[in-house]
C-alpha positions as CSV (number, residue, x, y, z in Angstrom):
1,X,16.1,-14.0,8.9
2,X,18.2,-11.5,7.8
3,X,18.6,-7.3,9.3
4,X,19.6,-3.9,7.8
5,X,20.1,-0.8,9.4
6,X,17.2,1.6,8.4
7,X,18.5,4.6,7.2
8,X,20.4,7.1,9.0
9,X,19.4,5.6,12.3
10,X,20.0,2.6,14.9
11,X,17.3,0.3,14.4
12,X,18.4,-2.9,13.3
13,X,15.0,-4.6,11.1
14,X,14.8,-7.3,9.8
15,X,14.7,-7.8,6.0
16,X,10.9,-8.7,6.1
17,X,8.1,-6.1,8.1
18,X,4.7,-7.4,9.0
19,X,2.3,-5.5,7.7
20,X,-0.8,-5.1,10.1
21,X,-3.4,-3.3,7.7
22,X,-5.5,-7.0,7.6
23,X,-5.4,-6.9,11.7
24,X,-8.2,-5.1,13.2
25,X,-12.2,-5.5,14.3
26,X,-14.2,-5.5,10.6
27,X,-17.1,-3.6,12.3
28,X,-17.3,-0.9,9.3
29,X,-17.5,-3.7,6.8
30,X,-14.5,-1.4,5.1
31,X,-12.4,-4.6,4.4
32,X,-13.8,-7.8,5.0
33,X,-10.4,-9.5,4.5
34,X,-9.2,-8.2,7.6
35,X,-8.5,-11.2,10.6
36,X,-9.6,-11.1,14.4
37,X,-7.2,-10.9,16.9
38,X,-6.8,-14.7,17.6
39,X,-6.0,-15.2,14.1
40,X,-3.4,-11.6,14.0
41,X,-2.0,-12.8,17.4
42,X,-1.2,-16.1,15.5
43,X,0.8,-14.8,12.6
44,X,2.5,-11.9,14.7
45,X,3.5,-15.1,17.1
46,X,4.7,-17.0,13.9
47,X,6.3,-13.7,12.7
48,X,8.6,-13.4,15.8
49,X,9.7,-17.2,15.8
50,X,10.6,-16.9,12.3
51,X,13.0,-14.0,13.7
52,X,10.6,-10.8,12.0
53,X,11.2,-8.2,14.8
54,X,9.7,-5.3,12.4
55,X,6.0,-4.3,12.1
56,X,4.1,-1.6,10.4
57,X,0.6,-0.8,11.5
58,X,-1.3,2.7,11.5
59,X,-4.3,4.5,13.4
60,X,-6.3,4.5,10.4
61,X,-6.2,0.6,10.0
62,X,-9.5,-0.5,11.5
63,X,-10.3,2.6,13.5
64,X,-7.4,1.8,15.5
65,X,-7.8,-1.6,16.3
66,X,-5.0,-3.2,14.8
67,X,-2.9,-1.1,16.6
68,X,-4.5,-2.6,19.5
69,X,-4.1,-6.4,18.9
70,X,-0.3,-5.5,17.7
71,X,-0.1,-3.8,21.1
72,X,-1.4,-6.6,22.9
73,X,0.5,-9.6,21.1
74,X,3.4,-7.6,21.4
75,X,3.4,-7.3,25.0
76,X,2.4,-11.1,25.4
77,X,5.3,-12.7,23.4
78,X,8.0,-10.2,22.9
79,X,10.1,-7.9,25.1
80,X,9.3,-4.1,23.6
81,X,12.9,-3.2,22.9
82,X,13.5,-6.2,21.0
83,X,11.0,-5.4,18.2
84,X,10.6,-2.2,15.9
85,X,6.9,-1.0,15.9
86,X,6.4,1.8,13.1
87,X,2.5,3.2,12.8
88,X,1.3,6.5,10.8
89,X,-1.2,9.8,11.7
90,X,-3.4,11.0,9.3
91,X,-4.0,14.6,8.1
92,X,-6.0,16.7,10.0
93,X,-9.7,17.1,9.3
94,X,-11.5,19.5,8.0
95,X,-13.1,20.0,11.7
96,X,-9.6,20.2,13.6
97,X,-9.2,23.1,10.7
98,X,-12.3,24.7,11.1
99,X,-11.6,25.1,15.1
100,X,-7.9,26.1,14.4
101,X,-6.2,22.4,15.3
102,X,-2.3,23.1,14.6
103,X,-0.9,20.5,12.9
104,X,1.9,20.4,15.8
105,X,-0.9,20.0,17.6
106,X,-2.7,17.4,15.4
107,X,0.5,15.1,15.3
108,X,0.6,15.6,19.2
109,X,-3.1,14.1,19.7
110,X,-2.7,11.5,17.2
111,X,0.6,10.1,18.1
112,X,-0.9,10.1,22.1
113,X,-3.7,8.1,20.7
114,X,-1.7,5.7,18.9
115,X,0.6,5.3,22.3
116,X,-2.9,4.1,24.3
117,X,-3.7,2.0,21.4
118,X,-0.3,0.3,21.2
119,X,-0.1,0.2,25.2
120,X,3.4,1.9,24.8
121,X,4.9,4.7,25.9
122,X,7.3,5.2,22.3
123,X,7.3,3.8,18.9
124,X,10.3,3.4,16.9
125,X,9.6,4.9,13.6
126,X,6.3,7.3,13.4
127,X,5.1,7.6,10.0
128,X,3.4,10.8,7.9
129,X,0.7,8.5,6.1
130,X,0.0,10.6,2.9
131,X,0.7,14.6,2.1
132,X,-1.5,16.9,3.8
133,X,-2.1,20.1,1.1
134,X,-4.0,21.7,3.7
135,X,-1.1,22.1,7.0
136,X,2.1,23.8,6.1
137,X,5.1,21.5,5.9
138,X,7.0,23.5,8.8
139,X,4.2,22.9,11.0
140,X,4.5,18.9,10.2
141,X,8.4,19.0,10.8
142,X,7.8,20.7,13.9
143,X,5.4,18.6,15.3
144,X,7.2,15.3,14.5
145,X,10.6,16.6,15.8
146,X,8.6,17.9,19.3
147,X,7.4,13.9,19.3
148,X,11.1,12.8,18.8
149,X,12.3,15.7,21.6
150,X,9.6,14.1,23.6
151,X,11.1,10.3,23.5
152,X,7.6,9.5,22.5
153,X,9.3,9.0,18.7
154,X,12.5,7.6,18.3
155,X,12.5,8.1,14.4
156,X,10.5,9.5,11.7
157,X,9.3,8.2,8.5
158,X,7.1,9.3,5.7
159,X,4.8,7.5,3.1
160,X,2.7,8.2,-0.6
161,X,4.8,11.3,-1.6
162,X,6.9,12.6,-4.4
163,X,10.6,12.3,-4.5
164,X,10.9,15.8,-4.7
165,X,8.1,16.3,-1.1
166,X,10.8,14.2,1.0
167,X,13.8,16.2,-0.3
168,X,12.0,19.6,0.7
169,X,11.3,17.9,4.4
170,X,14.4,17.1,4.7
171,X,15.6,20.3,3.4
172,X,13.3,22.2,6.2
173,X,14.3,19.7,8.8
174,X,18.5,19.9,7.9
175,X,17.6,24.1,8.6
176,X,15.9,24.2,11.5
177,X,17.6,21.2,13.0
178,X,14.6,18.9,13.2
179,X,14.4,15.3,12.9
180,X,14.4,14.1,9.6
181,X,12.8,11.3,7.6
182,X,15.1,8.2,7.5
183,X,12.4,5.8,5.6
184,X,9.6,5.8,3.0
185,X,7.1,3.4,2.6
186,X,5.4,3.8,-1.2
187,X,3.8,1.8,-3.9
188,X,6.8,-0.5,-5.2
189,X,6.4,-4.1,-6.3
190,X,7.5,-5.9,-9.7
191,X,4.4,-4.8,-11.7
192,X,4.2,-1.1,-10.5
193,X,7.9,0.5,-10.2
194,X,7.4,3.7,-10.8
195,X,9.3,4.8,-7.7
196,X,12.2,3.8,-9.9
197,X,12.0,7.1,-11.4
198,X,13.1,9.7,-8.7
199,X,12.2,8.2,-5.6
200,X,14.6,5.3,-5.3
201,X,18.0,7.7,-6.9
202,X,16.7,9.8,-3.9
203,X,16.7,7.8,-1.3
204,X,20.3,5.7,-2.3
205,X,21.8,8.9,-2.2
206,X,20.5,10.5,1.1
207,X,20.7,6.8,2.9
208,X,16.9,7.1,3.2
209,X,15.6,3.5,3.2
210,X,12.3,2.6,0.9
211,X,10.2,0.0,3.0
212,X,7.0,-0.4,0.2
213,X,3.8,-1.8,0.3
214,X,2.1,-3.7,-1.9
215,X,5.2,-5.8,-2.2
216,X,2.9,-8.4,-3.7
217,X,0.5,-6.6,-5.8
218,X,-2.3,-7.5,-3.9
219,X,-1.9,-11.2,-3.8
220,X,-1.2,-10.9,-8.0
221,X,2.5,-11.5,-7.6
222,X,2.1,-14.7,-5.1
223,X,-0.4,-16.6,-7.1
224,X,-0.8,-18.3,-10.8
225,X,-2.5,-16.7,-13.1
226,X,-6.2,-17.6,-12.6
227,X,-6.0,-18.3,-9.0
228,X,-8.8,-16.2,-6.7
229,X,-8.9,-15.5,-3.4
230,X,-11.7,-13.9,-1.2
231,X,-9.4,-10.8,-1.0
232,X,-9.4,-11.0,-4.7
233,X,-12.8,-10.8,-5.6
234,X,-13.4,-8.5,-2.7
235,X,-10.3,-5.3,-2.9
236,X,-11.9,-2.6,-4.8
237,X,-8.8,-0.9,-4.2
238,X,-6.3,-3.2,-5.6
239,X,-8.8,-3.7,-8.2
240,X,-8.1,0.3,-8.9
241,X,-4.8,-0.3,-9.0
242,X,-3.6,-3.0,-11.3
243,X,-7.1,-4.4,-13.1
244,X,-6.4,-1.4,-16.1
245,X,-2.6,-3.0,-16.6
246,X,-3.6,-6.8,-16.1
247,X,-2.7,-7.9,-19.7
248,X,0.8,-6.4,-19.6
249,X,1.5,-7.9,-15.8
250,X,0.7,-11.2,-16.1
251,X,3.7,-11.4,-18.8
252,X,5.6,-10.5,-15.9
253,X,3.3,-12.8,-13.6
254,X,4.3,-15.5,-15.2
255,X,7.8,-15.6,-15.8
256,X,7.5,-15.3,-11.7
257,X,5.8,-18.3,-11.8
258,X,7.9,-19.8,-14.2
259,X,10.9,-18.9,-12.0
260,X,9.6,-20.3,-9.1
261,X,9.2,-23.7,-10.6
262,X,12.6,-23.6,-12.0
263,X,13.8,-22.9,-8.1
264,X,11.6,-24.8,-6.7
265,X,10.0,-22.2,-4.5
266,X,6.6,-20.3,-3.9
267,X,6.2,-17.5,-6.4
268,X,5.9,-15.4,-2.9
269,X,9.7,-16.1,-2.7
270,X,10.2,-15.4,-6.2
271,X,8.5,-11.5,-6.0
272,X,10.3,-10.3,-2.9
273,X,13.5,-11.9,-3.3
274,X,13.2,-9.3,-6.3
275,X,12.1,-6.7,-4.1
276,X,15.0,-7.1,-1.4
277,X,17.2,-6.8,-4.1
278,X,16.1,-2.9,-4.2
279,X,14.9,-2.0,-1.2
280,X,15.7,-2.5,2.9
281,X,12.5,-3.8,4.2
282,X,9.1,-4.4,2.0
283,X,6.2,-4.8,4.5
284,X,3.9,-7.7,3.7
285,X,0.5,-7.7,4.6
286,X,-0.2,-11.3,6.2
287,X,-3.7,-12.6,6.7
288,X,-2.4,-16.2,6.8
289,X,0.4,-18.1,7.8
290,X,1.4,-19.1,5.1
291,X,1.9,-15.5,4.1
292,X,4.3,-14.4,6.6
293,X,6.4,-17.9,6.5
294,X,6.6,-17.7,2.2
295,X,7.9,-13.3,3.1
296,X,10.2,-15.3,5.7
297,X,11.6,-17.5,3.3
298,X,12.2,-15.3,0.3
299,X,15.4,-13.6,2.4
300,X,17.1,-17.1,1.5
301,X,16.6,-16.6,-1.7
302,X,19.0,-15.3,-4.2
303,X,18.3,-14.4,-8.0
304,X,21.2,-14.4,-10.7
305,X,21.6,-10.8,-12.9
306,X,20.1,-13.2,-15.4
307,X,17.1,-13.7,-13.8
308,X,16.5,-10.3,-12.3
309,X,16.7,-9.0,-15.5
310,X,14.4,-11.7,-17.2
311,X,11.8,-10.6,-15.1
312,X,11.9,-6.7,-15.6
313,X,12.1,-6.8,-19.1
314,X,8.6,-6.9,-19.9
315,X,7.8,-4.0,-17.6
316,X,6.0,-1.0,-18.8
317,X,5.3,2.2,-17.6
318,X,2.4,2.6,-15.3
319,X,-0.1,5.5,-14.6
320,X,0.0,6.3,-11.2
321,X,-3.6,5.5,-8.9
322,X,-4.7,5.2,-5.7
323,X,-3.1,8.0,-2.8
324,X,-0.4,8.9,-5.1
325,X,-2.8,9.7,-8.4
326,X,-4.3,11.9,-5.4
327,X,-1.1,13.4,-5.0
328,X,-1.2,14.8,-8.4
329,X,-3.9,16.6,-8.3
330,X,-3.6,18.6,-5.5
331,X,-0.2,19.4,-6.1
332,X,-1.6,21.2,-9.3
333,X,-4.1,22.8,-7.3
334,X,-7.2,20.6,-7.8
335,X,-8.0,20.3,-3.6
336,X,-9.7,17.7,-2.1
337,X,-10.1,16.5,1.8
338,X,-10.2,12.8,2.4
339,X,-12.3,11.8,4.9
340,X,-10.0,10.2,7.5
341,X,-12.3,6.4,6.9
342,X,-11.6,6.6,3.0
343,X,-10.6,3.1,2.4
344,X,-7.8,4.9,-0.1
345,X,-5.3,5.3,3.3
């Protein structure tokens, strides 16, 4: 395993983050691709032998639960300042609005929750899940710099925004003396790089460090073309996401295929040793074990120019979906309050 720096900070991560959103109890039926806790306990264990000391989780994954079994593996086979536990809030709701819930006061209550969840008294990086049009930014800066005052935060990150969202925060935060966002975590794999545009120029030149999800597409970018899994069939919202630009992927698709049988490699490897040529630390969702030891492996690999270039060629732009098409439309003025269980966190 290899380790970066994140950011403008002192945590050392490694190249590779676990992400936890397929931990947690299934009891809403929300995603029935998620594992139980013998089977997360598993791949976190397998995670930390193969040196991952990084994991991203959130109180929204599960009602909270895969925060739990992180907690609990954590404390059962790793010392807590040995490993770099990141997890996200939500917005508030249109009830904690309606009763006059600050968001200081908002991030307060959610980050104590997360803290019993996780069993912890501090996580290392505590994430602002998507954009909340209805809380004033200065309100959310304050509040996440009173968690950091309050050593219940040691860093702050930020995730589904715009380039130019994270460059105001930090602009408040640089003011006022706040903490400031060292990381974002947005939509960024080999089919969908549209963080390319602003985001990435951004973040070389303010040291903020991108840690995406959906490295893999879903599963699309680790299997060949015609390959299903359950989680396959069954994610609506990765369905949303890349089912309208399927024909122009899989050109992609398979020269990552095709590169993988010319290295002799899984096509796992392939996808984020692309990735981890642009980014510090993409967070793959593992379900499996075989998903976190392929993420594991691809920090070995290296691609020639050649090859990185063979497989952005065929790219195309993309229309943005999911959180961020969200995003859009509220920044225009179109509002609209997600319920916090909308499976679109």
């Amino acid at each position: 395993m290899k380790y970066t720096k994140l950011g403008n900070s002192d945590l050392n991560v490694s190249r590779i983050c676990i992400g936890c959103m397929g931990f947690g109890d299934n009891k809403n039926g929300q995603h029935s691709w998620t594992v139980d806790e013998s089977d997360s306990r598993r791949i976190i264990r397998r995670g930390l032998e193969l040196g991952v000391n990084f994991f991203d989780t959130a109180i929204g994954y599960q009602s909270g639960t895969s925060e739990q079994y992180l907690g609990r593996a954590i404390r059962d086979f790793a010392k807590r300042d040995d490993v770099v536990i990141a997890t996200k809030f939500l917005p508030r709701t249109k009830e904690e609005i309606e009763v006059g819930i600050t968001g200081q006061k908002h991030i307060e209550r959610m980050l104590d929750k997360s803290l019993e969840n996780l069993g912890t008294d501090y996580v290392d990086l505590y994430i602002y899940h998507m954009w909340d049009y209805n809380t004033p930014l200065y309100d959310i800066m304050e509040g996440l710099n009173n968690a950091v005052k309050a050593g219940k935060a040691r860093y702050i990150g930020i995730s589904n925004c715009f380039a130019y969202q994270l460059a105001k925060a930090n602009a408040i935060a640089e003011r006022e003396g706040f903490a400031r966002f060292i990381s974002v975590q947005g939509h960024y794999n080999l089919i969908f790089r549209e963080e390319e545009r602003e985001m990435a120029k951004l973040c070389r030149e303010d040291n903020i460090s991108m840690t995406p999800y959906s490295s893999l597409a879903g599963g699309r970018l680790a299997r060949r073309p015609g390959e299903r899994t359950k989680r396959f069939d069954e994610d609506s919202y990765a369905r949303l996401k890349y089912d309208s630009t399927a024909e122009q992927d899989n050109i992609i698709i398979n020269r990552v295929c095709e590169l993988a049988d010319r290295h002799g490699v899984s096509m796992t490897e392939i996808s984020l040793g692309w990735l981890l040529t642009k980014v510090a630390a993409p967070v793959a969702g593992a379900t499996k074990m075989h998903h976190i030891e392929g993420a594991a492996k691809a920090t070995d690999l290296t691609l020639s120019s050649e090859e990185i270039a063979y497989l952005e060629e065929p790219y195309v732009p993309h229309r943005l979906v999911g959180v961020m098409a969200q995003n859009t439309l509220e920044a225009a003025g179109d509002k609209h309050v997600w319920s916090t269980g909308n499976q679109r966190i």
